[in-house]
C-alpha positions in Angstrom: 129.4 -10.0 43.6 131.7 -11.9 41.0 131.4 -11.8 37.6 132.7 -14.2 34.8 132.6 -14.2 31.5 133.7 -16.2 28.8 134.3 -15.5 25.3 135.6 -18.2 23.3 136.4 -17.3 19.9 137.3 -13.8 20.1 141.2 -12.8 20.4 141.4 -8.8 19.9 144.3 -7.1 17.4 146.9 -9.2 18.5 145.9 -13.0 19.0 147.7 -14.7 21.8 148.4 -11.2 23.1 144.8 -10.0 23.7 143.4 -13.7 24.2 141.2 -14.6 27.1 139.2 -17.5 26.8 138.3 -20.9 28.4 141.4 -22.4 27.2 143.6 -19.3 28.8 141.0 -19.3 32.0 141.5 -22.9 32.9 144.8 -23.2 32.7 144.8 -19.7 34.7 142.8 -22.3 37.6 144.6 -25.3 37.3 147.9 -23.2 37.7 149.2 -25.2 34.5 150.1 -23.9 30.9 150.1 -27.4 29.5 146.6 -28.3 30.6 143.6 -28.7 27.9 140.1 -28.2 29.1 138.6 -30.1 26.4 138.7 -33.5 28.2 135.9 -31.9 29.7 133.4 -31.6 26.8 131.3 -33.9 26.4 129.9 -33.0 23.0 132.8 -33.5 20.2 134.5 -30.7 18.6 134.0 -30.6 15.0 134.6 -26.7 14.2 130.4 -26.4 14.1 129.9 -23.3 15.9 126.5 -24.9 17.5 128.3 -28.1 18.6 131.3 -26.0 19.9 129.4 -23.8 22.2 127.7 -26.9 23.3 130.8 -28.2 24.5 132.7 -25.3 25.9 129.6 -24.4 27.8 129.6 -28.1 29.5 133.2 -27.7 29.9 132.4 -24.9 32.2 129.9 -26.2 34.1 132.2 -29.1 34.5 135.5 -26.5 35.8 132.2 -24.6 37.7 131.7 -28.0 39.6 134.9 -29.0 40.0 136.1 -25.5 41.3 133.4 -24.2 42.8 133.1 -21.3 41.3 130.4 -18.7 43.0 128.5 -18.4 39.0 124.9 -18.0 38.9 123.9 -20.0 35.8 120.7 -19.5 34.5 
């Protein structure tokens, strides 16, 4: 069994070092380090913690879709 998770606006000691998030996981998929996964939001990002997990959590059930992804989303 596979297991993802996602943690979005954590970065460790070091930012950029110790960063894994959606932004570093998507590009990771799309095999490109110029890529941006928030095309896929659908709700804006306005730096409201609510609204921001809103959209990152669409975004991956958006790359989930596209993918394929084996996730169990409940």
């Amino acid at each position: 069994m596979s297991c993802i998770m996602v943690d979005i606006e954590s970065d460790g000691p070091i930012p950029v070092d110790y960063s894994m998030n959606l932004g570093s996981f998507y590009k990771g998929l799309v095999r490109d380090t110029f890529k941006n996964f928030k095309y896929l939001r659908k709700t804006r990002h306005i730096h409201n913690p609510v609204d921001d997990a809103m959209g990152n959590a669409e975004a991956m059930l958006e790359i989930n879709r596209e993918f394929g992804l084996k996730m169990k989303i409940e």
